[in-house]
C-alpha positions in Angstrom: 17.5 -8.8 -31.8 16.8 -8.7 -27.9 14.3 -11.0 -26.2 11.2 -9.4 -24.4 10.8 -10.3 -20.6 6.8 -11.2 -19.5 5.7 -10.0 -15.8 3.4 -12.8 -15.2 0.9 -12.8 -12.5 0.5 -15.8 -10.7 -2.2 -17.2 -8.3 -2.3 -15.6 -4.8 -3.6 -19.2 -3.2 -6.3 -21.0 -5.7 -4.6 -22.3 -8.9 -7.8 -21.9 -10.8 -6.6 -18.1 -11.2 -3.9 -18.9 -13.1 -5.4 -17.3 -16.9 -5.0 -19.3 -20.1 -2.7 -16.7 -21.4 -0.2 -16.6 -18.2 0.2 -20.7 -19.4 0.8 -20.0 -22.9 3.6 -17.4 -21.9 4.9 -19.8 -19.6 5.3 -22.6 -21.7 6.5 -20.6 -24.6 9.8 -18.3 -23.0 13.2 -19.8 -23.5 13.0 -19.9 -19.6 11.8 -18.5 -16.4 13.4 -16.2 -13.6 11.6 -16.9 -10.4 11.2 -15.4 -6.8 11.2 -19.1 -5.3 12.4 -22.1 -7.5 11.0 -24.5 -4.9 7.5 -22.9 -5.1 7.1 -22.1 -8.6 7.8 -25.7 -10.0 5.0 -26.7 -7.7 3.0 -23.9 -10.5 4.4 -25.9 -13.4 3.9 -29.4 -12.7 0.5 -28.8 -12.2 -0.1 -27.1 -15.9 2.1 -29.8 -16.9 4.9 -26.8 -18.0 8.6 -28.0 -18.5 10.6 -25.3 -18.5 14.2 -24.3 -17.4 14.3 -21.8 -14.6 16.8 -19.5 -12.7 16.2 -18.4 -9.5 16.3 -14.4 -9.0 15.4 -12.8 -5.3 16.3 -10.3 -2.9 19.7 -11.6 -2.1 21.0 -12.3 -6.0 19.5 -9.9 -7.6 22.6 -7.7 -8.2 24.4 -10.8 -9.3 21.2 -12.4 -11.1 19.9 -9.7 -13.1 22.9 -8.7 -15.3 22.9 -12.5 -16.2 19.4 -12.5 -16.6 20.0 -9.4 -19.5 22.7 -11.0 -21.0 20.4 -13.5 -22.3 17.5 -11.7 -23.4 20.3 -9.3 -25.3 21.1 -12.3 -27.0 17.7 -13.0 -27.9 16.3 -15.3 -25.6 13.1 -14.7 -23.3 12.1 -14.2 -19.9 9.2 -14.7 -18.0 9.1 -13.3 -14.3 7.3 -14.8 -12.1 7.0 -14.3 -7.7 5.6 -17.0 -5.6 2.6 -15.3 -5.6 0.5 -12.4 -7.2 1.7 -9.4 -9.4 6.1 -9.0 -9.9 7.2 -6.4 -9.1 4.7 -5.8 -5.9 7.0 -5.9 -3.1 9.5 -8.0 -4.7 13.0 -7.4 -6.4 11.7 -7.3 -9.7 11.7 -3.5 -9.9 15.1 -3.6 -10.4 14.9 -5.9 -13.4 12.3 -4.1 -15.2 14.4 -0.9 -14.6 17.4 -3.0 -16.2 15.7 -3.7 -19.1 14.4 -0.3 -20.0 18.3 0.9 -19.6 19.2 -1.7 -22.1 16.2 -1.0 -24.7 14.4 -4.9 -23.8 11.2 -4.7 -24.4 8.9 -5.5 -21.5 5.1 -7.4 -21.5 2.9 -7.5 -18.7 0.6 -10.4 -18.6 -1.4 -9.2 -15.6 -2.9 -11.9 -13.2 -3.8 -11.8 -8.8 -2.7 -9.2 -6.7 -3.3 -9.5 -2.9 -3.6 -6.0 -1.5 -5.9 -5.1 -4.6 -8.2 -8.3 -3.6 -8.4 -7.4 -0.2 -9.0 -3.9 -0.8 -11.8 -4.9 -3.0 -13.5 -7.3 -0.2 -12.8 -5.0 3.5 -15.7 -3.0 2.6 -13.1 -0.2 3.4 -13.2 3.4 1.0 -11.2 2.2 -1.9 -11.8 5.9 -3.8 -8.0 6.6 -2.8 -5.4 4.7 -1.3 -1.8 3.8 -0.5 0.0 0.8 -0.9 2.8 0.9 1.6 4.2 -3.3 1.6 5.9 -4.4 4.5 7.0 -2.1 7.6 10.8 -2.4 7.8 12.4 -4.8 10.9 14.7 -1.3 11.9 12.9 -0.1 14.8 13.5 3.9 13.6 13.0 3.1 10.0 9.8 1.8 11.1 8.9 4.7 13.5 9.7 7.3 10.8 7.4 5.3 8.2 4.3 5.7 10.7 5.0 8.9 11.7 4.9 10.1 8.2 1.5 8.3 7.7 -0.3 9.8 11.0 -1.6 13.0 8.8 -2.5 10.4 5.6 -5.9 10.8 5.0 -6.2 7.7 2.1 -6.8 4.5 2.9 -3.4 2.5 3.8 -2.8 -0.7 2.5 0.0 -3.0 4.5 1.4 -6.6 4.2 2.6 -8.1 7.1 3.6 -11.5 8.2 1.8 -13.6 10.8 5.0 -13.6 13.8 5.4 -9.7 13.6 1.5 -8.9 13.1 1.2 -8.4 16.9 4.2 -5.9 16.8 3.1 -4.3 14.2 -0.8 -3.2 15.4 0.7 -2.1 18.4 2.9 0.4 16.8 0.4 0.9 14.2 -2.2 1.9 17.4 0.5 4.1 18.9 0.6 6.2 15.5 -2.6 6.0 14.5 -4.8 6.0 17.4 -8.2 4.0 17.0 -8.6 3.9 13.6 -10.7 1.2 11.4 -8.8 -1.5 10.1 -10.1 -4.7 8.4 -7.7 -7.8 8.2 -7.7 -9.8 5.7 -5.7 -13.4 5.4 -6.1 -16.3 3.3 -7.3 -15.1 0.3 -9.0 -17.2 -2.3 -8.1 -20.4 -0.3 -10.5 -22.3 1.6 -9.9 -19.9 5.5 -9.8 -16.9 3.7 -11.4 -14.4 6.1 -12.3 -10.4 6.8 -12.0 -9.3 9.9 -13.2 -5.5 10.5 -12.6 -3.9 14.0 -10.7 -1.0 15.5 -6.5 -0.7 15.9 -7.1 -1.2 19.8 -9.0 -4.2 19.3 -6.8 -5.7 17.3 -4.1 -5.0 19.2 -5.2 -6.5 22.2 -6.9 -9.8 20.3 -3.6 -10.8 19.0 -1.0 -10.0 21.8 -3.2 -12.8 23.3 -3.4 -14.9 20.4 -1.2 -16.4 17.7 -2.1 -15.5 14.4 -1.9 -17.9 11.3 -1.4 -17.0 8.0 -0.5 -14.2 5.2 -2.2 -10.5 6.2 -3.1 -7.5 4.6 -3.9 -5.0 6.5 -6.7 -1.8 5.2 -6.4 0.8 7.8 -8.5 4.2 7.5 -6.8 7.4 6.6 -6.8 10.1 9.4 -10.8 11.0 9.5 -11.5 14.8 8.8 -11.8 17.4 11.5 -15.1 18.2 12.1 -15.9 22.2 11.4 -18.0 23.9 14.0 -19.9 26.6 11.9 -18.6 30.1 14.0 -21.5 32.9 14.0 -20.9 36.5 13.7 -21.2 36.9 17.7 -18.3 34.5 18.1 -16.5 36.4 15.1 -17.3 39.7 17.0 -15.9 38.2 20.8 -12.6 37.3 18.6 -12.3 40.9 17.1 -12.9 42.5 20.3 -9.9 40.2 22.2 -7.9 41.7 19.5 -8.6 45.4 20.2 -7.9 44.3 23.2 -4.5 43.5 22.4 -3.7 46.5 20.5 -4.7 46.2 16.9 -7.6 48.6 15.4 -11.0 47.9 15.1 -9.9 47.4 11.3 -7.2 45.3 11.7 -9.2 43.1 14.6 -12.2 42.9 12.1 -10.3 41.8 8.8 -8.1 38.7 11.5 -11.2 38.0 12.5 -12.8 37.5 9.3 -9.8 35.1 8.2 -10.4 33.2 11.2 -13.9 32.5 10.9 -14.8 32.7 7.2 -17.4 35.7 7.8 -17.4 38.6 6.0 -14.9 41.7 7.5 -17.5 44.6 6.9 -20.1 42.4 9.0 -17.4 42.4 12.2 -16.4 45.3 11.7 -20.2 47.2 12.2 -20.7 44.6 15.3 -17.9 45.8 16.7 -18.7 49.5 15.9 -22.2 48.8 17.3 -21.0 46.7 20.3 
């Protein structure tokens, strides 16, 4: 019988978030598959966990994860672990999870931190809806193409970015998106964890003068709504008549007008027969 694999959660900064249950999972799989073997034995000395690990990241992952199926098909378990917050977020666990549903393993989530959640939570930006777009690509055109398609998104956008390309980033983010509210927020749950709201332009200029420190996510306002001016029946009635004026009837003028303006078509039409 196949083993299960466990996406565990681990702390974002402050160990203290590390739940009871994420432990017990820990120190009961046959062994672990983690982002960063370095970092996450630093996560089980501290519980006092001994437990064998393999490492499994971006650049093994095609030669780590049939391994890593092998063994729970021959019964063993898993636990998935990053070097910080939720698998799967912006890591190359997607592509084990997707293994394991093609091979019938089952798959438990033990649910722990998740940075762009947190942060979300304490910008004090609209969190009704949102999108969670990771890291902007190095490629200069992939990167380009990524704005563009965001300049019309009216949701909330939610970015990670690391301290060396942050100043890059907000300017190309400033060029896209104009001077939008953004809150950055670094640090979080360790002791300089901070919120800083301001505008793209702002930021943009604070940190091509400054060096940042430290992880960011970035909550950046989706495109604010056009404002609708309320159109009267004289403006409907100016419109109609331009459009007599270009050749359509008083009919025709009077039912464009009324898709134009939201007023009813028999109302332009008598102005029009009265004007």
């Amino acid at each position: 019988m196949a083993g299960t694999l466990y996406i565990v959660g681990t702390p974002i900064g402050n160990l203290g978030d590390f739940s009871p249950r994420a432990v017990e999972t820990l120190t009961n799989v046959d062994f672990i598959a983690a982002e960063d073997t370095r970092v996450t034995i630093k996560l089980l000395n501290h519980f006092g966990i001994k437990k064998p690990m393999v490492s499994y990241y971006e650049h093994n992952r095609a030669e780590r994860g049939p391994l890593i199926i092998d063994r729970l098909l021959a019964g063993e378990s898993c636990a998935l672990v990053s070097d910080a917050g939720m698998p799967i977020i912006s890591d190359p666990g997607e592509d084990l999870t997707k293994l394991c549903h093609e091979n019938n393993i089952s798959i438990c989530a033990v649910p722990g931190p998740c940075a762009f959640v947190t942060a979300l939570a304490v910008s004090g930006m609209p969190s009704g809806r949102f999108t969670f777009e990771g890291f902007l690509t190095v490629s200069k055109q992939n990167r380009k193409k990524h704005l563009s398609e965001l300049v019309d998104e009216k949701r909330t956008m939610i970015f990670y970015e690391a301290p060396h390309k942050l100043p890059g980033t907000l300017r190309d983010m400033a060029e896209y998106f104009g001077d939008r509210k953004i809150a950055l927020v670094k640090e979080l749950t360790k002791i300089h964890e901070n919120v800083e709201r301001t505008t793209l332009f702002a930021a943009a200029e604070k940190y091509s003068l400054e060096s940042p420190k430290g992880e960011f996510v970035l909550i950046i306002e989706g495109k604010p709504e056009e404002e609708k001016t309320e159109l009267t029946l004289e403006d409907a009635t100016k419109i109609a008549l331009r459009l007599t004026e270009e050749g359509l009837s008083k009919n025709e003028a009077a039912k464009e007008a009324a898709k134009q303006t939201g007023l009813k078509k028999s109302d332009i039409y008598k102005s029009i027969q009265n004007g």
